[in-house]
Each structure stands twice: as C-alpha cells, then as structure tokens.
N, C-alpha and C positions, 0 to 999 in steps of 0.2 A: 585258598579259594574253595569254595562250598563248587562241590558236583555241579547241583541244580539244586531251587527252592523249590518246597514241596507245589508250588502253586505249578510248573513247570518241568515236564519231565521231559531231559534234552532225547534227540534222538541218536544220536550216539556218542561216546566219547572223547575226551578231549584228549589229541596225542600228546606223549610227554619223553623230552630225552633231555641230554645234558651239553653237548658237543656241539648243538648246530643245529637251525630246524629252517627251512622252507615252507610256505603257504602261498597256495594261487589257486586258478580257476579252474587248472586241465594237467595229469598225473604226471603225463609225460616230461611238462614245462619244470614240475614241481620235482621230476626225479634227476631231471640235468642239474638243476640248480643245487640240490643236496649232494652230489656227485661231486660238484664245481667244490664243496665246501670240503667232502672225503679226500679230496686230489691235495687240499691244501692251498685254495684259495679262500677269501675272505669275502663280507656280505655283500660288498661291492662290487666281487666279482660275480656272486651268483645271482644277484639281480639284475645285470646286463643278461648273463647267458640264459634265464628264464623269460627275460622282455624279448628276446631275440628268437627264442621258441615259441612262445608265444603269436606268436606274429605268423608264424608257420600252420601252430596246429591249431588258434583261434584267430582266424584273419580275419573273420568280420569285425574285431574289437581293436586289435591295434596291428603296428607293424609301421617299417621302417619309414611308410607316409604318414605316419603319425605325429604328436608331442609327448612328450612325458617332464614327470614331476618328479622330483624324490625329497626326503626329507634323511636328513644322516647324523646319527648316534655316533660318537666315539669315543669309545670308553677309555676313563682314565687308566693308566697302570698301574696306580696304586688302588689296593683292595677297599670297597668301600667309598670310595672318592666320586665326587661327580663326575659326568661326562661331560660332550657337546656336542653342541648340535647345529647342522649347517644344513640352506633350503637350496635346491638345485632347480632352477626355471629355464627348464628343457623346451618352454614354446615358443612358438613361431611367429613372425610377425606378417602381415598384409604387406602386398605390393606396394614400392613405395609408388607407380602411377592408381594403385583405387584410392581414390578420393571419398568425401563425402561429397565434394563437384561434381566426382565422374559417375558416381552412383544415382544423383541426383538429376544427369543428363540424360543421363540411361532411364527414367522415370520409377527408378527402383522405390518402392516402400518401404523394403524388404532385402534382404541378400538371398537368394534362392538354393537352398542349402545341394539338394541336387545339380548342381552349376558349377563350373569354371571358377566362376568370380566367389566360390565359399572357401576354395585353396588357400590357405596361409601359408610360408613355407615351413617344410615338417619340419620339428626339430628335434625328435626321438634320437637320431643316430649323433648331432654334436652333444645331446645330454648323455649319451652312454658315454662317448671318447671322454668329454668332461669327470663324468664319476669317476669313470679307473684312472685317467691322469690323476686325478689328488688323492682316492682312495685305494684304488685298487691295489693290486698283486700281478695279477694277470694280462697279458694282452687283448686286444680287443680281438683280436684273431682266433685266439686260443677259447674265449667270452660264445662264439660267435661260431664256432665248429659246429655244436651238438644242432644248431640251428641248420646250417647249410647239410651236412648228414640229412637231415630228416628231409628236407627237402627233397633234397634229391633221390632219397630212395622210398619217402611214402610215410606218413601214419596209418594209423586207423581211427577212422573220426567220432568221439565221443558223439552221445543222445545230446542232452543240451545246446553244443555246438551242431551237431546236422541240423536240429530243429530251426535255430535262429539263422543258419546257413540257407535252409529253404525257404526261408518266411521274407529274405531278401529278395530272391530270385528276378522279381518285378523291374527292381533297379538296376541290379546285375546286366538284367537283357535288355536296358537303354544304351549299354556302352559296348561296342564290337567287342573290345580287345577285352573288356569285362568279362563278359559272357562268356568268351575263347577260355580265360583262365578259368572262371570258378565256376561256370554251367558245365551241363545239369548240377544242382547241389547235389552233396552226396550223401546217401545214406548213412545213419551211425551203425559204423562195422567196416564202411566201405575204405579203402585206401586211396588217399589221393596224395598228388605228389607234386610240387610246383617248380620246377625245372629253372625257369626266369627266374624267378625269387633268389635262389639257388646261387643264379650266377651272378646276381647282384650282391648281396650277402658274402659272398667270396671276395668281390673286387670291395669293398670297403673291410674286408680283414686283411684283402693286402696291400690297401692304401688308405685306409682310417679315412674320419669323416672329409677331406679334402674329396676321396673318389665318390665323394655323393653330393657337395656343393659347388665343388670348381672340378666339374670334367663333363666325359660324354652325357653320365647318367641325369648330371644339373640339364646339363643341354637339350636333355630329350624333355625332363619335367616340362621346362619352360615352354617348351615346343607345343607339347601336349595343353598345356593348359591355353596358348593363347591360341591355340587353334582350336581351340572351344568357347573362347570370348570373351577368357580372363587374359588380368595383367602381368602374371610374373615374368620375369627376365631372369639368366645365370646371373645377374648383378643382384637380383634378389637375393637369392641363392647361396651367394658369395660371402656377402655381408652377412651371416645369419651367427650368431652366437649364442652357446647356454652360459649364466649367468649364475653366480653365486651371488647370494643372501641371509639375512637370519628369519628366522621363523618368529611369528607372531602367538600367543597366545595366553591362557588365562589358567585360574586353578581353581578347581573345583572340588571342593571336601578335600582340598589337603593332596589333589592330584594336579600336578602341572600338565596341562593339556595341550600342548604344541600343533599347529596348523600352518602351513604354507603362505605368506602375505601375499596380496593380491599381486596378480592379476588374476589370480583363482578364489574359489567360494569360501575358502574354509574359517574366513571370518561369519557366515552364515551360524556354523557350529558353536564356536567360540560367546554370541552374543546370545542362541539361545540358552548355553549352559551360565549362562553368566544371570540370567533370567532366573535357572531354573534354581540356582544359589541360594534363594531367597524363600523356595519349599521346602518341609520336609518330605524330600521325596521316598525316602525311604523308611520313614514311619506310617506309609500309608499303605495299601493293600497292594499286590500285583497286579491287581485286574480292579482297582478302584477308579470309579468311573473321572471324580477329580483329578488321581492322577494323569491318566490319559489325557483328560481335556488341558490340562494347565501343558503338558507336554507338548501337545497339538499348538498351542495357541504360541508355546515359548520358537518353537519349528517355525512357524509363521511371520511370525514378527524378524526374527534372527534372517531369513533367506526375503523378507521385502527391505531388510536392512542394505543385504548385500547387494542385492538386483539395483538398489537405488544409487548405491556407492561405489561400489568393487568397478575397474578396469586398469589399464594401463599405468602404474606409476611414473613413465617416467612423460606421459600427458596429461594424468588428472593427478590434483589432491584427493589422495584416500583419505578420510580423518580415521584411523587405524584406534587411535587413543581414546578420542572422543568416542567413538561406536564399542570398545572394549570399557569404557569406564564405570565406576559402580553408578554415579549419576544417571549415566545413561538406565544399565539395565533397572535401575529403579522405577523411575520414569515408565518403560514398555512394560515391567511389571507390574503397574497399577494401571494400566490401561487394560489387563484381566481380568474380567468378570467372571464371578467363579460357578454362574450356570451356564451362560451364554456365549457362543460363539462369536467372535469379533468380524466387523467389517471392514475389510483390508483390501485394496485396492495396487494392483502391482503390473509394472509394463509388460506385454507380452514379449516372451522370450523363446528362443531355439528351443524346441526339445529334442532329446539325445538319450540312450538307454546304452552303446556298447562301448565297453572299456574295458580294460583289466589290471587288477593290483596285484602285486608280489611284499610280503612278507619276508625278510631273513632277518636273522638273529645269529651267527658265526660263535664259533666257542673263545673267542675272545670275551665276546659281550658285544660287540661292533653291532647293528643293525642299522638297515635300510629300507625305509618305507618308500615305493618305489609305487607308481601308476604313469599307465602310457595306453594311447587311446585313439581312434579316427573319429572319434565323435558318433554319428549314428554310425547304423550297421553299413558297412565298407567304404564309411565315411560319405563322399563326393559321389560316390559308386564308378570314379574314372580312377583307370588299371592305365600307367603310362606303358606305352605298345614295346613289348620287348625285356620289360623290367621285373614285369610279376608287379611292382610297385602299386598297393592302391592307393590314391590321394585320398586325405581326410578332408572334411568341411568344416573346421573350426570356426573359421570365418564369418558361418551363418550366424554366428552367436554374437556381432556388431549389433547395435544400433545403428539407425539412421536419421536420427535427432541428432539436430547442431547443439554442443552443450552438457549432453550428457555424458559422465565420466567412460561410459562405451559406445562413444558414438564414431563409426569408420573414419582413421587417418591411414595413410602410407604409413607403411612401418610402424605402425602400432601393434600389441598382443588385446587379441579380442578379451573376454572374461572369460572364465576358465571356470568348468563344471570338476575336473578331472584335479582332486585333494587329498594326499597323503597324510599321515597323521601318526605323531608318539606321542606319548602318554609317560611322565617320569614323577617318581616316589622322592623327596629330597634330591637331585638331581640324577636320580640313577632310573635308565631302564627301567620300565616296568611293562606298558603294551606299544607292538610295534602293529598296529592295524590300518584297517582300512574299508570302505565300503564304496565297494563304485556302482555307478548306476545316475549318470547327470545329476538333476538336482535333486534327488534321492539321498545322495552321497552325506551333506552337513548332517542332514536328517537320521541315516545309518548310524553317523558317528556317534551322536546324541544319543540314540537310543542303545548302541550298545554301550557304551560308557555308562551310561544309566543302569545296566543289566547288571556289569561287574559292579562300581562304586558301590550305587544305595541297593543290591540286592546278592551282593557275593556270588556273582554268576562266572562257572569256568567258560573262556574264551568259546567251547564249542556250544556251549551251551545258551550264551548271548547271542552268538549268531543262529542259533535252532527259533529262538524264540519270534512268536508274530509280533509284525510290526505295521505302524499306518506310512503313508504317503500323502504328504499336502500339497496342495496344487502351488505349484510354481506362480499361473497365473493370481496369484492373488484369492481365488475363489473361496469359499465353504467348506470345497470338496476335498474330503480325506477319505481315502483308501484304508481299506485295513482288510488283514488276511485272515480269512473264514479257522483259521485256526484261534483265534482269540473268540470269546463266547459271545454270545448270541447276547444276552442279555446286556452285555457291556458297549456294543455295535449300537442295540437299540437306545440306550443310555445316552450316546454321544447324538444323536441322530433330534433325543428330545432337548437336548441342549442347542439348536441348530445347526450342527456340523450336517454338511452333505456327507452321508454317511455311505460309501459304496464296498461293498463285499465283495473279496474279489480272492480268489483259489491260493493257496502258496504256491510259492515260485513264479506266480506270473511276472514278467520281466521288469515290472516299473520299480518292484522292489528291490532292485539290484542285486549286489551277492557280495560277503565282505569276508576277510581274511584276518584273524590276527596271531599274535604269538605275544605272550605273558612271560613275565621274569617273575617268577616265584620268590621274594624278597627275603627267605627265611633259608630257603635249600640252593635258590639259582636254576634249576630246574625249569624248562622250558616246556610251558605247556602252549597246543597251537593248537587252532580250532579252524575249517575250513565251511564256506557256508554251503550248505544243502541244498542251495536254491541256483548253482553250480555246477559243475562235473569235478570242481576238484578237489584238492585235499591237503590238509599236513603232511610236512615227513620230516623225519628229526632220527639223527644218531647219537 
C-alpha cells in the first residue's frame, strides 16, 4: 500500500502493529477494546466491550436501545488458507399489534420518527450475547465492565461528541426523563457520568440478555412506550432474537467485497461496484471530472436499487441475484451518459446521520466488522424513566405503501441504513471497514474501496480523502467537500449535478473506520476518520 497519491496528501498517518488493532469513533471506546485484546481476548470480545463503551461515551449514536450488525472473519488455522465468514442481524423487529391497519387508522402517512410508534424492539444487547456465544472468549460481564466503570465514575466528553451532543438539545427537552439524563449538553472537556445506564449495564452482565427482554427492565420499555402511544408489549420483547446468516457480495478487480444481506443497504454498495466493474477507474485521473460523475451516477443507481428492493426477508422476496448480476449492472451501466446527469426518481425515505462502527482485527487474524446505532441523534429522543435507556427510532424507516417490500407489518425488521463490511484477497482478510452515516454508508464504502483498489490508498488515507454525498431522495443533489477542487465542483455542476459545497466533516458525510491486512508482511495497518474523534490503536 502506497502512503498516498501524489494527487492527495493524507493528513496524517496510517497506524501500523502486528498483534491486534481496534478502530472506532471515540479513544476511550478504542482503548478498552485493544486492552480487551492485551488481556487475551479475541475480536469478538473487543467488539462487544467497545459497542458497550460506546454507548456510554457516544450516546447520541448507539447504546443498548439500539440494533447492531456485524459481519465475522474467521480465520483458517492453517497458514495461508481461507477464512469464513458469517453476517450477525442484531435488529429489531416492530410490534407485533403496529400494523399497516393500525397506522392507517391512526391516519399515519408517515411513522413520526420523533414518536412512540418509531420503537422497534432494540436488538443490540441479544446481538452482543449472540457474538460471544459462538465467537467469543470472554463473558459478557467481563465484555461489559470497562462500560459500567465509566459510567459510573464519568468521562470527559470529546469536541465532536459535545457538538452533536448540543445540536440535540431541542429533542432531548421534549422528553422529561430525557432532559433529567443528558441536559444541559455538556461541553467537550466537561465530565459526565450516567448512573442509570450504569445499573442497567450491570444487571445484564449479571443476567445476560434475558435481564433486558424478559424482566423488570423489558417491563418498564414496554410501559414507557405505550404510554406514549406506541405498541410494544414484554411479549414483544420476549420474542426478539439475533439471527445468523451468510453475507451477500460481489468482486471487484480481483477483491471479494462482502456486505450484510438485507434487511440492510449494503446491496446499495455491492450493485454500484458492480456498475463501476465495467470503468477504468483507475486509469483515469484522481480529480477527473468522468471519474467522479460515472462514480456519482454508479452511487445513485446502486442505493434507488436498494430503496426499491431491500426490506424484510423473511416478508418480501429480495431478488439478491438478479440485482447482483453482470446482466443487471450492464443494463444501469448504459443507462450512463457520460456528460449528463441522470433523472432518477426514488421514494422518500427516513433520514438518519448517528451511528457507530468498530473495526478489530485480534492477532489470530479473527476480525469483526461490527456497527450498532439509534438511528438519528438519541434515536426516539425517549430515555425509559430509571434506566438511562435511550429508545432508538428505527421504525421510522417503514414505509406505509401496501406492497412494498418495507412497507409496516408486526414483526417485521424495518430496512436498515446501519452496514458492515470485509473485503478478502483469495479468501483471506484483507479490509475489515466500515463507513457509517445512514444512507452515506453504501456511498462511503464505494468510495473508499475505490481509494485503495484503483488508487493504492493507505486505509488512513482513503478515509482523509474528500468525498460527495447523493441524495437519498432520488434528486441531482450531490454534496461534495470544499476539500476536492474548485474547478472539479464546477465541472460536475455543468454536467447537471446539483452541485452543493459543503465544509469537511460536516455530518452527512459520516465517519469510517478501517484496518488493512497487509497481504506480503501481515501487518495491520488502520486508519481512523478525521471527520470523528476517534482513532486506531494496535499492539
């Protein structure tokens, strides 16, 4: 792996160790989990103990009212030898009484993401117990310490998080017990400390996910939610299970690119790299204006693919095969005009910006691509009274079309913005990454992958680089960060991209994580993004 292309000077280094490496959003999260690997647990253990910190010292983004994802590497014992790979579907499903009837009586258009009725039940805490049952090492107690510690005795809250901490506030103080727990935000530097959280986090390490679906804590959720005018019940609750699968994906230049199968987006990624198969993307300049526009337009197509398709397995046919096939990306790649921006039309959908990913890589080789999330910033913005607990609003992410493969049942998983992702060389390890930020995310992956592949970009240096954002809604509109040149912005804009300029790091371009298997040494290089508070760390 080349540093950086001269086109591109990263802004800082890519870490590099041999034993073990961590990557996430926030230092503290990132230093438990490399601890969790020094102590002599495995990726699977340090990805629960970082999602569980997490949740502590970036609570607008996930926590135990959340879902998560993971995708899991395991490497052969023999040197040399492939691995495998298994997809963990840590979400949650709707009440079985919300209906599309009952939303429809209710005169919903809509599921009001700020609401009751946007509750799915969380399923973060049975996807932890699930990981370390088949992977782990560890208990979920011992996973689950450095979390209730910090709690209970305080961090000190990172810039990045104060900021997105404060820019809540508004929702935070529609909910009493909200407000109680996380007002005033607190400034970055200041110490806060979540007591409730604390002793919840405690009783599910010493009664594993049962003390969070079947007891008091299920009973208060339930409570709390229908006395806000949602449906859940403890029998919701009860019933909730994470769910092994295999991972869906394609190969791109000789790189097998692995993504999570629906009910999440990362067939979005998948269909634009399959698009993009058919450029040479990497004979062509860094900042060539073709490249970008074919990039934008492969982005576009790939996530009105998935908006159209992607929900529930086990209620809709996904055509998984047909939307991954070379027919197919032929087809959406000659519908690209190679000055003109395409007119694509796509249903209006939830937007969402707060999540977080974890990165590990264990000195086995083991790695775990792991994201866990509330959807927007503290989800629901409802804190169950006594728990510390914030509810996530997944839920807003239904449809309310009869018909359509996300349109609200009982017990279904809404679509899923929140997608993990590996990357393997002949079956071995190679990127264990990730880019969260809603429907940012397929987009992230694409364009880092594109950074390494056709441009020999070190992991930190893929994520250093600017990037666009295409509108979900179907529109024009692409975002791109005032760090890529003037004259290229202007380029895309006479092609007729809605061309809008917009500062680095502002939040829509998410923030992405990866770690690299150096395929000659082994050597683990990890790159954490800038547009973050966090970091790599590796022994």
């Amino acid at each position: 792996m080349a540093a950086h292309p001269k086109e591109f000077p990263s802004r800082r280094s890519a870490v590099l160790a041999t034993r073990g490496m961590v990557a996430t959003s926030q230092p503290l999260a990132a230093l438990e989990g490399l601890r969790m690997l020094m102590d002599g647990g495995n990726a699977a253990d340090a990805a629960v103990t970082v999602a569980a910190m997490l949740g502590v010292v970036e609570p607008m983004s996930t926590g135990v009212g959340g879902d998560c994802f993971a995708l899991v590497y395991r490497a052969s014992p023999g040197a040399g030898q492939a691995g495998e790979v298994f997809a963990l579907n840590g979400s949650g499903r709707a009440p079985a009484a919300f209906t599309l009837d009952e939303a429809r009586r209710l005169g919903l258009r809509y599921i009001p993401p700020d609401s009751a009725l946007a509750v799915t039940v969380p399923g973060a805490v049975a996807g932890w117990e699930t990981l370390l049952r088949r992977f782990g090492t560890m208990t979920l107690a011992e996973c689950l310490a450095p979390a209730i510690r910090t709690a209970e005795e305080g961090f000190a809250v990172t810039p990045v998080i104060a900021r997105d901490w404060r820019n809540a506030t508004r929702k935070l103080a529609r909910d009493p017990e909200a407000a109680r727990v996380y007002l005033p935000a607190p400034r970055a530097g200041e110490i806060h400390r979540q007591p409730d959280l604390a002793r919840t986090l405690r009783a599910i390490a010493e009664g594993g996910a049962d003390a969070f679906y079947r007891s008091p804590i299920a009973r208060a959720i339930a409570a709390c939610i229908q006395a806000r005018g949602g449906y859940m019940t403890p029998e919701d609750l009860a019933a909730h299970t994470a769910d092994w699968g295999r991972p869906i994906g394609t190969t791109y230049r000789g790189v097998q690119v692995l993504e999570h199968p629906p009910n999440g987006q990362g067939l979005a990624a998948l269909v634009a790299l399959n698009i993009l198969q058919g450029y040479d993307i990497g004979g062509m300049g860094y900042w060539d204006t073709a490249r970008w526009h074919r990039m934008i337009e492969a982005v576009r197509l790939g996530l009105a693919d998935a908006l159209a398709h992607v929900g529930d397995p086990a209620f809709a046919d996904v055509p998984v095969e047909r939307l991954l096939s070379r027919e197919h990306a032929d087809a959406l790649r000659a519908r690209i005009r190679p000055d003109t921006a395409l007119d694509l039309a796509a249903p209006a959908v939830a937007a969402s910006r707060d999540t977080v990913y974890i990165s590990v890589v264990d000195g086995a080789g083991n790695a775990v691509s792991f994201i866990n999330s509330l959807f927007q910033p503290f989800g629901s913005g409802i804190v169950v009274p006594g728990t510390g607990i914030c509810l996530h609003n997944r839920g807003a992410s239904f449809r309310l079309d009869e018909g359509h493969p996300n349109a609200l049942a009982g017990g279904k998983r809404p679509y899923h913005t929140i997608i993990p992702a590996l990357a393997l060389r002949d079956g071995r390890l190679w990127l264990c990454f990730g880019v969260m930020g809603a429907f940012m995310q397929p987009q992230g992956h694409v364009q880092v992958l594109v950074n390494m592949v056709d441009f020999g970009l070190d992991p930190q240096a893929a994520l250093d680089a600017p990037r666009f954002r295409v509108d979900e809604q179907g529109s024009r509109r692409v975002d791109v960060e005032t760090t890529a040149p003037l004259g290229l912005r202007r380029a895309l804009a006479a092609m007729g991209h809605d061309v809008r300029a917009a500062a680095f790091g502002e939040w829509f371009f998410g923030g992405g994580q990866v770690i690299a298997v150096d395929p000659e040494t082994g050597a683990l290089w990890g790159g954490s993004d800038p547009r973050k508070d966090g970091c790599a760390v590796g022994w």
